[in-house]
C-alpha positions, 0 to 999 in steps of 0.5 A: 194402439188406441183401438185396444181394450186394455182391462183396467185395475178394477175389471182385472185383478183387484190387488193384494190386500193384507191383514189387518195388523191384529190377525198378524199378531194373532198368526205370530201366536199361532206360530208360536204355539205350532213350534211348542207342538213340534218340540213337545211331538219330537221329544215324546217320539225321540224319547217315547214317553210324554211331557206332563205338567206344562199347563202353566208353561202354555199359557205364556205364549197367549198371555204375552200375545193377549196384551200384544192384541190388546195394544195393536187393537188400540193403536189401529182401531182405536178400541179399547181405549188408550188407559185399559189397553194398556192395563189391560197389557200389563196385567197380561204380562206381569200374569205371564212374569208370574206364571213362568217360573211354574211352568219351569218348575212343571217343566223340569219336574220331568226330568227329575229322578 
């Protein structure tokens, strides 16, 4: 039926755009941080007390994900360059090797006698 108005792709619905690949990254972070919320909250309500020492074990999720943003910003929008991406990445993560063992050590302090 010629006669019909159909409404076209720009008049109607415009689509599904989806993120750009730096804020999939960062929601991954997100994510990451949420699951350590949950497992921090159901132990302290299974156990009733609280986990104490964790700072450093917290700051490995963001610092492996700080050089994660760092690369896919460099390989999607060109910024920053290619050499302090990369720098920038690995001081992240050799920061993020050498935090962990703290951060367990913080860890199992809890559990000590």
């Amino acid at each position: 039926m010629p006669d019909e108005k159909r409404p076209t792709q720009e008049e109607g619905d415009r689509g599904y755009t989806p993120a750009s690949p730096v804020k999939r990254t960062l929601a991954w972070i997100g994510v990451a941080y949420a699951l350590i919320l949950l497992a921090l909250t159901t132990y302290g309500i299974f156990t009733g007390a609280g986990l104490g020492n964790l700072g450093p074990l917290l700051t490995v999720p963001g610092l492996i994900g700080l050089g994660a943003v760092s690369l896919v910003s460099w390989k999607t929008a060109g910024r920053p360059g290619k050499w302090p991406a990369i720098a920038l990445a690995a001081l992240c993560w050799l920061l993020a090797l050498a935090t962990l063992p703290i951060g367990i050590a913080g860890l199992l302090s809890n559990f000590g006698g």
